[in-house]
C-alpha positions, 0 to 999 in steps of 0.5 A, spaced: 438 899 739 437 895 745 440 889 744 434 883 746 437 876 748 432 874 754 435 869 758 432 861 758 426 861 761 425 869 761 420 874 758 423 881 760 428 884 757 436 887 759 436 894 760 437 899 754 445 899 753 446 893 757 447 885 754 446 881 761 442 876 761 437 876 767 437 870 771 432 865 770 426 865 772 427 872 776 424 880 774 431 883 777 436 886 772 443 889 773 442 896 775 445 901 770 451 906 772 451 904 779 455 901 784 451 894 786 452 886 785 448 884 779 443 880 784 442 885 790 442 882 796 446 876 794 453 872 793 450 867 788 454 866 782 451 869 775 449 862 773 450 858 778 452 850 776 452 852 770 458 853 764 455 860 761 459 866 760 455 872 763 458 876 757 457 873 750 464 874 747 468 875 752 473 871 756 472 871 763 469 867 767 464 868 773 464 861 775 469 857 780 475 853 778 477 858 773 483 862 771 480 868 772 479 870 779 471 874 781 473 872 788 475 878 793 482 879 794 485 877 788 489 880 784 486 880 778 480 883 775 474 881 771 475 882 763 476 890 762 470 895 760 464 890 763 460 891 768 461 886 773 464 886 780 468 881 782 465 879 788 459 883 793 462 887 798 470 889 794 471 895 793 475 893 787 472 897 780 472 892 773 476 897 770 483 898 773 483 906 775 476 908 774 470 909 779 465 910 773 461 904 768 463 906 762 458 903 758 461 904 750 466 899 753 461 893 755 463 888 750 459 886 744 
C-alpha cells in the first residue's frame, strides 16, 4: 500500500512506492525511477531553515553543517538504498556502484 504522510501544509500525496514528503505548499513530487533533483530546477535544500529529515527513520541529513556531505565533491554518499541525489548536477549515484533506483531499498 501507498505509504500517505502529506507534508504540513499539503493535501496531495507521494508517489506509490515512495515515502517523500512534497515540499510545503508546492504540487511537485519526486519523479520516481529517474535521474532528477527532488525539486526540478532548483538547488534548494529539501526543507530549507528547518531540522527534518527527508527520510523518516533514516540517519542522513540533507541540511547544512551536518556530518553527512549532500554537497558535490565530497566523498560520501547519502544514506544507502534512498533515493536522494546529493547535490543537482553530480553524477554521483545514492548507491555507491548502481546506475539504477532500487525502490525496495527506500527506508521505511
Amino acid at each position: 500500500g501507498t505509504k500517505r504522510y502529506p507534508y504540513e501544509g499539503t493535501t496531495r500525496y507521494p508517489y506509490k512506492g515512495t515515502i517523500w514528503y512534497p515540499y510545503k505548499g508546492t504540487t511537485r513530487y519526486p519523479y520516481k525511477g529517474t535521474k532528477q533533483h527532488p525539486y526540478k530546477g532548483t538547488s534548494r535544500y529539501p526543507y530549507k531553515g528547518t531540522t527534518r529529515y527527508p527520510y523518516k527513520g533514516t540517519t542522513w541529513y540533507p541540511y547544512k553543517g551536518t556530518t553527512r556531505y549532500p554537497y558535490k565533491g565530497t566523498t560520501s554518499y547519502p544514506h544507502e538504498g534512498t533515493t536522494w541525489y546529493p547535490y543537482k548536477g553530480t553524477t554521483r549515484y545514492p548507491y555507491k556502484g548502481t546506475t539504477r533506483f532500487k525502490s525496495s531499498q527506500l527506508p521505511v
